[in-house]
Each structure stands twice: as C-alpha cells, then as structure tokens.
N, C-alpha and C positions, 0 to 999 in steps of 0.2 A: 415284785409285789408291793412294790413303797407306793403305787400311786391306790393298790388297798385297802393301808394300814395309813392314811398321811395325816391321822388328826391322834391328839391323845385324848383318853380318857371315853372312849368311845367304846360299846360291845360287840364284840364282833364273833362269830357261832364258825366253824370248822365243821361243817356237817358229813363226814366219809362213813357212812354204816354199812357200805361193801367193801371195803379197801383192806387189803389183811397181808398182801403178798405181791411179789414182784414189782414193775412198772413202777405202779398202782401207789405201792405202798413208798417206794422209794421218793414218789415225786410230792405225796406228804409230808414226808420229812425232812425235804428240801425245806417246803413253804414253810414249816414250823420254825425251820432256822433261818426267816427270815424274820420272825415275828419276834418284839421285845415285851415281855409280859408286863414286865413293870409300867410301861407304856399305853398298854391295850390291855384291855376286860376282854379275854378273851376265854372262849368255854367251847370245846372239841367235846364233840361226838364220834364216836369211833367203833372200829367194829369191834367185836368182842375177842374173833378169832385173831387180832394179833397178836404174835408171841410174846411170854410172860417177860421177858428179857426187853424186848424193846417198850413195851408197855408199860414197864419199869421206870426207864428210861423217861418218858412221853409225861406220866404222873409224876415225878421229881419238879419238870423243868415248870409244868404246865398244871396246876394244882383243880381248875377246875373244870376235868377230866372226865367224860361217861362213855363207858365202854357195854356197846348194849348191842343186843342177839342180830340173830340176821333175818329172821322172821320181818317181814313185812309189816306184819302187824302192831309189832313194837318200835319199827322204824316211824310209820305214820305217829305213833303214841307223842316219842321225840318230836317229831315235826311240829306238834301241835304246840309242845310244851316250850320248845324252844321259843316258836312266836306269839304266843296270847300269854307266857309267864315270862320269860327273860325279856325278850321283846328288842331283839339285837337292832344296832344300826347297820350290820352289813351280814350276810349270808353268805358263805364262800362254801358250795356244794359240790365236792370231787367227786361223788362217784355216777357221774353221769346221771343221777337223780336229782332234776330241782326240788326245791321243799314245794310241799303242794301247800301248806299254808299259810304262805307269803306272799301278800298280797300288797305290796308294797315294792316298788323300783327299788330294791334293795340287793339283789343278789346273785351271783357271782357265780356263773356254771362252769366247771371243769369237763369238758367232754373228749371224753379218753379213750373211747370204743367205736370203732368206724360201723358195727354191727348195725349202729344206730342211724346210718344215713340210709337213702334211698336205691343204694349202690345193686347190682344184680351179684350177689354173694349168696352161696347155699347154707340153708339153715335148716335145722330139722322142725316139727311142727312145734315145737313147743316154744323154743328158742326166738319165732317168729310173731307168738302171741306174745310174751314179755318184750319183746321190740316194738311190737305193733301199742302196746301199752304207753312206755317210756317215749315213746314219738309223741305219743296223743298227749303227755304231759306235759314235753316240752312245749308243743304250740300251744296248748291253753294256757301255760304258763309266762310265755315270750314275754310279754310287756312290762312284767317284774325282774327282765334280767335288765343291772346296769351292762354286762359285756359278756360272750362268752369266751372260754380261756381254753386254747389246742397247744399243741405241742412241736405243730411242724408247717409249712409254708403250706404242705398236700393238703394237712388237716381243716388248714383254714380254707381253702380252696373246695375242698370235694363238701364243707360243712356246710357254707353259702349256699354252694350249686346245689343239692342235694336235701338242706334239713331246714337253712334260717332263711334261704332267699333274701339275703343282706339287710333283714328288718333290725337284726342286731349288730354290734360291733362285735369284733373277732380279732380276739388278740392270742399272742405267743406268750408263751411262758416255757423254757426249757432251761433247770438247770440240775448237775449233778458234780454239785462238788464234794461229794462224798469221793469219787472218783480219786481226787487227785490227791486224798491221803493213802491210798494203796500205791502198796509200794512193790513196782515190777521188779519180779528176780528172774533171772535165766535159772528156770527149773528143767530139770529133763522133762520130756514129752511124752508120757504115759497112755495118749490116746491119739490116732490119728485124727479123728472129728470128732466134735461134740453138735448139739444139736438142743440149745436148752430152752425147752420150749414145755407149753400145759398139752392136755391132750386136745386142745379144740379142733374142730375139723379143719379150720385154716390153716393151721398150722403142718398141715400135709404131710404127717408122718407117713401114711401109707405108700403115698408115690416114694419115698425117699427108702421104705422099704423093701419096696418089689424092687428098687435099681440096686440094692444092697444084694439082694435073692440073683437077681442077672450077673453081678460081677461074682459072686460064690460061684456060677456055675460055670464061669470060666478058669475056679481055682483060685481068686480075688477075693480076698478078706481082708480089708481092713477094721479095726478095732472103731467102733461111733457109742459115744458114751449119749445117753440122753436123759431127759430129766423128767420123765412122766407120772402120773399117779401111780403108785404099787396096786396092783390086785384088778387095773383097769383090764379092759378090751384092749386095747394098746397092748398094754404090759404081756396079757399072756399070748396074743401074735407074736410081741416079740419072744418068746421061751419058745413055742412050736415053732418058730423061724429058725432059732439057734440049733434048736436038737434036729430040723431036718435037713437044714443046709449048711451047718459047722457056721456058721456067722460069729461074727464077735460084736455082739449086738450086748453094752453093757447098759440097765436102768437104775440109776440113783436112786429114782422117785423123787418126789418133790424136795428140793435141798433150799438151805438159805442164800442169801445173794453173796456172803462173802464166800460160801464155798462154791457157788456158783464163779466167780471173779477165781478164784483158786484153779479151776477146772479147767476153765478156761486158756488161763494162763498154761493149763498144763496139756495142752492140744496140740497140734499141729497145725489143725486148719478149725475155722468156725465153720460148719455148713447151715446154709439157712432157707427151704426152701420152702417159707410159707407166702400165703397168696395174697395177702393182704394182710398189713401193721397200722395201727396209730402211729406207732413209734420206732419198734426194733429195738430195744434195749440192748440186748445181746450183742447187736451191731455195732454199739456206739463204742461198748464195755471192750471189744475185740481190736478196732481203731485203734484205741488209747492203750490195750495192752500187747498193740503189734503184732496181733494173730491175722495172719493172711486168711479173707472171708471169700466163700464160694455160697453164691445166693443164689436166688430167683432173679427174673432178670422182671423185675416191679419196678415203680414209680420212686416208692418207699425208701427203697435201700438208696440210692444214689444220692438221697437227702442228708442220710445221715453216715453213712459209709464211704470207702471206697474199696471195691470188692474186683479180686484178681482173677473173678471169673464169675459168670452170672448162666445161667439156663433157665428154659422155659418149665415151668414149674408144676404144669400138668405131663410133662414128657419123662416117662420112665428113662427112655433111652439116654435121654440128655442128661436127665440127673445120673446116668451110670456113668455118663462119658467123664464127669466134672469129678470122677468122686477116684 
C-alpha cells in the first residue's frame, strides 16, 4: 500500500460501504494497518453492519470514521459528499464499487468478486442485473481508475481477459498478518470436515450434500460442521437431511473469523468444494494451521493452497469418494 499512501499530508477516503464480514472485511483491516493517521488525512466510509467490537476498534485508531447503511441510496449520498465536500486526493474503493462521482484519475479499485467478470458462472436473475449494473459502472468509470487492485495471479489474469481488457494496470495486493498472531495448539478434533463457507450458490453446498446423503447410505457418517445463515434454505435441507438420513450435518451459522480459525483448527480435514474463488480464505487459514484440505480440483485452490486431494466439483460421486 506505501506506493498509495507515499506523500504526507494528503486526504485520502477508504470507501467500503459493502464490507462487513469475512474475506472482505479481513483485507480492510489489513490496509488500515498499513495506514499511519498522523501522516495521512484520512476519512473511511464503512459499512454500518460491522461489528460493534471491531467498529470500536476502527473509531479509536481512525477518528474520522462514517459508518453508513447499505441502502444504495445513502451509499450514492456519501459518494457525492465525499467528492464535491471533502474532495480527497486519492479514493481507495473495496467493495467492488467505484465511486460514481469521481471524476478525476484519482482512484483505486479493489475488485474482490469474480461474479463481476464476464466468466460463464450461474447466477440467479436478480444477481445478474446488479452485476450487469457494477460492470456498466466500472467501464464508464475506467479512466478514473489510477490502478486496479486483486488479490491473486488468477484474479489479475481472468480480470484483464474478461472485464479491463488491459486499459488499466492490475496489481496484487495480499496480506494477512493477522494470521501469524494466532497461535496453533494441538487441540482434539471435534469434527471431521468443516466446510466454512456463506450460502452462495458457488459455493456448492448442495453437491457436497447429496455426497454426504450417498456415504449415509452406505452407513458412512462422518461429522461436517458448516457455517451458513440460520433459518436459510440451506439450513433447513440440512435439518431434513439429518432427521432422514442420521447425518451429522452440524450449522454454526454465520460465526466470527476467530471462531472461524478456532474450528478449523479443530477439524480434521478442510473440505472445500466451491467452483469458483477470488480468493479462498479458508484455504490459506487451513495452510498455515496444518489442516489437510480436500477441494475442487479449480484453478483457484492450487494458488493459494496445497490440497491432499482435489475432485471435480459438480461430481457427487467424486466428492463422496474424497470425503
């Protein structure tokens, strides 16, 4: 981030008004702790819905701090406010949202969601007009970006091919030394897989639960903790799954990342078998806490992992075989 931040006394806007959880939120707070306040005029926009605890946190260190709704409508409000009243020298926009009212070579796209390129990936309809949107922004917006900013060699690679057609520069940014203050214990193994993932449809819970449903019916249960929304579709498959096949299908629901890194730690194996990542979080977190990962056999994983067994990720069969 230092060739971002390389001047002092300069304003600089942190525009994330989607960012609240996982990934997302983690590689925030990386870039904040790259940033010296006393140094830089700096002013973060942020979503509303992140937790009162780290929010805490974010306002201490970082005093001129707005934490505003997720409504669109009050996003655009910020955008406006940001550039015709503060009137920053640089924009740095995580959440895959350029500011639409930057009109000026000034800013700095985070692009985090491959949702957004031109990939053949299944979307439901709705999912496809707000993509179909955020694309049309980015191109009318291109000539305001000084660079845009991915996360992995793929990202840079499929983002060209697919969304900038190399009109911009395309740089890396991955760091997570949050990481290496957690401290590995050999804990007992309370689960055989985990699986922590949101409920999006990439993330293929359902193939990974019909191969859960096949090994039951050979008298094969093992224990998969997962981490999805309480009260979802998801969630109550998996309850009529457990009550009609004994499965040991356990749902957390949506947890924090340190109990996330906890969980993990307390697994046996990571299972991972979605079809497409920006990034793989879960992956890298599994790496560095020495949990042997069994994934999809994607582009993805091999970037950031190394996994002691991989399957094809629409194959029931295979994901039963692997599990």
């Amino acid at each position: 981030m230092n060739n971002i931040k390389d001047k002092h006394n300069e304003k600089i806007v942190i525009f994330a008004p989607n960012i609240f959880i996982g990934g997302g939120l983690n590689q925030l707070l990386e870039i904040l702790n790259d940033f010296d306040d006393a140094n830089t005029k700096l002013y973060l926009f942020l979503d509303l819905r992140i937790k009162n605890k780290i929010k805490k946190i974010i306002k201490n260190k970082f005093t001129n701090t707005t934490f505003i709704q997720k409504k669109y409508f009050f996003v655009l409000i910020y955008d406006f406010y940001i550039n015709f009243i503060i009137k920053p020298n640089k924009v740095i926009a995580l959440s895959n949202y350029p500011s639409i009212f930057c009109f000026k070579k000034n800013q700095y796209l985070f692009l985090q969601n491959r949702y957004y390129l031109n990939e053949k990936i299944d979307k439901s309809f709705f999912k496809k007009i707000k993509i179909s949107y955020v694309k049309f922004i980015i191109n009318f917006k291109i000539k305001t970006f000084v660079k845009v900013i991915v996360q992995t060699e793929l990202m840079k690679k499929i983002t060209n091919q697919y969304l900038l057609k190399n009109k911009v520069p395309v740089s890396i940014y991955l760091s997570f030394k949050y990481l290496k203050d957690y401290k590995i214990q050999n804990t007992d193994k309370k689960w055989d897989f985990i699986y922590p993932a949101d409920n999006a449809i990439h993330k293929n819970h359902n193939t990974l639960i019909h191969a859960i449903i096949e090994l039951s019916k050979e008298s094969i249960r093992p224990s998969f903790l997962f981490t999805i929304k309480e009260n979802s579709k998801l969630d109550t498959l998996i309850s009529l799954t457990n009550n009609k096949f004994k499965t040991k299908i356990i749902n957390l629901g949506v947890i924090s990342e340190k109990k996330c890194l906890e969980n993990i730690n307390c697994s046996r194996y990571l299972i991972y078998p979605s079809r497409f990542e920006s990034l793989g979080l879960p992956l890298i977190e599994a790496n560095i806490l020495n949990i042997p990962i069994i994934s999809s056999d994607e582009e993805y994983v091999n970037e950031v992992s190394e996994p002691v067994a991989t399957f094809d990720s629409l194959s029931i069969e295979e994901t039963k075989k692997n599990n």
